[in-house]
C-alpha positions in Angstrom: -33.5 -7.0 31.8 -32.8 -6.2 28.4 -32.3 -9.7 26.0 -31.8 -8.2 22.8 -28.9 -9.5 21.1 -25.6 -7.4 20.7 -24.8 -6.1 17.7 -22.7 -8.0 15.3 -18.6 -7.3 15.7 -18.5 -6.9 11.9 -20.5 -5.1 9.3 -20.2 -3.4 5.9 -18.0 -1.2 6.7 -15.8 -2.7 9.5 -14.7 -5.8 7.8 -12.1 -8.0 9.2 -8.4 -8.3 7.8 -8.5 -10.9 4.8 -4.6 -10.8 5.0 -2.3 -11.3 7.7 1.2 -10.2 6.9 4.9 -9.5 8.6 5.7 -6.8 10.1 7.4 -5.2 7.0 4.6 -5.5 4.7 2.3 -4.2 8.0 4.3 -1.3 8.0 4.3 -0.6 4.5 0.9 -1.0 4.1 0.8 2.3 7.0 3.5 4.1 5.1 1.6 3.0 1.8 -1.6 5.4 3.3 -0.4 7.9 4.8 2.2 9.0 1.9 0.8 7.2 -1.0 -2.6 6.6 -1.2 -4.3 10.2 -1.5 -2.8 10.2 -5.5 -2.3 6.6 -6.7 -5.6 5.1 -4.3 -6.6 3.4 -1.1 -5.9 -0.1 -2.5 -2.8 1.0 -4.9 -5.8 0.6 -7.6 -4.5 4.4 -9.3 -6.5 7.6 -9.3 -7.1 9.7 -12.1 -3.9 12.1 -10.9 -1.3 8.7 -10.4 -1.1 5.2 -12.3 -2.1 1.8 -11.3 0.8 0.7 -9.4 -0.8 -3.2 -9.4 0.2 -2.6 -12.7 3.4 -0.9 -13.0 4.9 -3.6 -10.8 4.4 -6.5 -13.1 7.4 -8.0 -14.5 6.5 -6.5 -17.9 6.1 -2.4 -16.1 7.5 0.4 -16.1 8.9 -0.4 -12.7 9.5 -4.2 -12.6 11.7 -4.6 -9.4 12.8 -3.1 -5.8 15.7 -1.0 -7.1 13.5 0.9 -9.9 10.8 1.3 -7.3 13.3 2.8 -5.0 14.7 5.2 -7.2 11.4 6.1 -8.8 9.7 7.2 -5.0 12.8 8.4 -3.9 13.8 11.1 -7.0 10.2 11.5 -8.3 8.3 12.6 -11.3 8.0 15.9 -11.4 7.1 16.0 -14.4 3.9 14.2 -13.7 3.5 16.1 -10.1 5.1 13.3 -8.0 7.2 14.7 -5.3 10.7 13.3 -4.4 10.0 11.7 -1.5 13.9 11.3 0.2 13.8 15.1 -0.7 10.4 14.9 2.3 12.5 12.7 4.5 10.7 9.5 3.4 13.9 7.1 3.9 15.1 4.0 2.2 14.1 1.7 4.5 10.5 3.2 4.4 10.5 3.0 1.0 11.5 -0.5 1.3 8.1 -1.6 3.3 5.9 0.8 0.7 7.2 -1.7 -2.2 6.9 -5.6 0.1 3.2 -3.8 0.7 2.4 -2.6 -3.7 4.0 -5.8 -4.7 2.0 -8.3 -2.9 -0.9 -6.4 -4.1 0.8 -6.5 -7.2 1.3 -10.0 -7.5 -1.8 -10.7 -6.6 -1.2 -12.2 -3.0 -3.2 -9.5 -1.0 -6.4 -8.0 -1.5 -7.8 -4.7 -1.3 -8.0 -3.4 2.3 -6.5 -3.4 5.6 -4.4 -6.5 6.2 -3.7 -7.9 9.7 -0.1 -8.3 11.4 1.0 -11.6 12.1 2.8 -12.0 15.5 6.1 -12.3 15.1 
């Protein structure tokens, strides 16, 4: 009978959720990744192709509230190669999620990674 311990549930790279949010910001966080992420970063930390969005969603940035953020995702910069995403179907309600996700992580109330859903 083998009595070797099993392997712990957690390591380096399987941490567990330091967050536990709504369903919203959840959702967000999904939309966040799979639309998102690849140009402005996993953790909304910018890239060097997209800004910091921690950043741009202080009070003092370029895009200081949830109507600005809206029309900024939904028309896009393409100027600066970001697409308009209600052009790709991304709708307003989606968009909506993507923003409760960048501004908690904005205001400094979640931290970098996967957060957990709270049961609702």
């Amino acid at each position: 009978m083998d009595t070797t311990p099993p392997p712990p549930l957690r390591d380096a790279y399987h941490q567990a959720p330091r967050d536990t949010v709504d369903g919203r910001t959840y959702q967000g966080w999904k939309y966040y990744n799979l639309h998102c992420a690849r140009c402005h970063g996993e953790d909304v930390n910018g890239t060097t192709i997209a800004p910091h969005l921690i950043l741009s969603l202080k009070p003092d940035g370029p895009i200081p509230d949830a109507p600005t953020f809206l029309q900024t995702v939904c028309a896009g910069r393409p100027e600066k190669g970001m697409p308009a995403w209600c052009a790709l179907e991304l709708l307003p309600g989606q968009i909506d999620t993507i923003y409760a996700y960048v501004k908690g992580r904005s205001d400094g109330v979640l931290h970098p990674g996967r957060p957990a859903r709270r049961a609702e």
